[in-house]
C-alpha positions, 0 to 999 in steps of 0.5 A, spaced: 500 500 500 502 506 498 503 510 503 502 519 501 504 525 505 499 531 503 500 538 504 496 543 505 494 550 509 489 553 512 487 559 514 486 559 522 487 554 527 479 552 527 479 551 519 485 547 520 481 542 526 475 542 523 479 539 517 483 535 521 477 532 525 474 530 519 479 527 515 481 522 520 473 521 523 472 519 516 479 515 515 480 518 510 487 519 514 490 515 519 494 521 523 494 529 521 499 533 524 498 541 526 503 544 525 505 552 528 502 558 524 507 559 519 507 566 514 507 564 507 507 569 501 505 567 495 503 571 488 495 571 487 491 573 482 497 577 480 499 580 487 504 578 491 500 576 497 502 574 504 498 571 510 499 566 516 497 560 515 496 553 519 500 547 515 497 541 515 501 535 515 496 528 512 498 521 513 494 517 508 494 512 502 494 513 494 487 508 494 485 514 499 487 520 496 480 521 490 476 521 497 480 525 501 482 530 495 475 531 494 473 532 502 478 536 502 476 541 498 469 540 500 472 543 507 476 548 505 474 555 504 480 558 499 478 557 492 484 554 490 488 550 496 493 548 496 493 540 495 500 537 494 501 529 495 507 526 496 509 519 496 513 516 502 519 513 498 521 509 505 518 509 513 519 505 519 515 499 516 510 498 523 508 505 521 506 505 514 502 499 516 498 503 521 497 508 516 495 503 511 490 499 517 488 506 519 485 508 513 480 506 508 482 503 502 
C-alpha cells in the first residue's frame, strides 16, 4: 500500500481542526499533524500576497487520496488550496502499516 504525505494550509487554527477532525473521523487519514502558524507569501491573482497560515501535515494512502482530495476541498474555504501529495519513498515499516490499517482503502 502506498503510503502519501499531503500538504496543505489553512487559514486559522479552527479551519485547520475542523479539517483535521474530519479527515481522520472519516479515515480518510490515519494521523494529521498541526503544525505552528507559519507566514507564507505567495503571488495571487497577480499580487504578491502574504498571510499566516496553519500547515497541515496528512498521513494517508494513494487508494485514499480521490476521497480525501475531494473532502478536502469540500472543507476548505480558499478557492484554490493548496493540495500537494507526496509519496513516502521509505518509513519505519510498523508505521506505514498503521497508516495503511488506519485508513480506508
Amino acid at each position: 500500500m502506498q503510503t502519501l504525505l499531503v500538504l496543505t494550509n489553512c487559514p486559522d487554527q479552527a479551519t485547520a481542526d475542523t479539517i483535521a477532525q474530519a479527515l481522520v473521523r472519516s479515515r480518510l487519514a490515519a494521523c494529521v499533524n498541526i503544525l505552528a502558524p507559519a507566514r507564507s507569501l505567495y503571488r495571487w491573482q497577480g499580487a504578491v500576497e502574504s498571510a499566516t497560515e496553519i500547515p497541515l501535515l496528512i498521513k494517508s494512502t494513494a487508494a485514499a487520496y480521490p476521497a480525501l482530495e475531494a473532502r478536502l476541498r469540500e472543507l476548505h474555504p480558499y478557492e484554490v488550496p493548496e493540495i500537494v501529495a507526496v509519496p513516502v519513498e521509505r518509513g519505519l515499516p510498523a508505521y506505514l502499516n498503521w497508516v495503511a490499517a488506519e485508513t480506508l482503502q
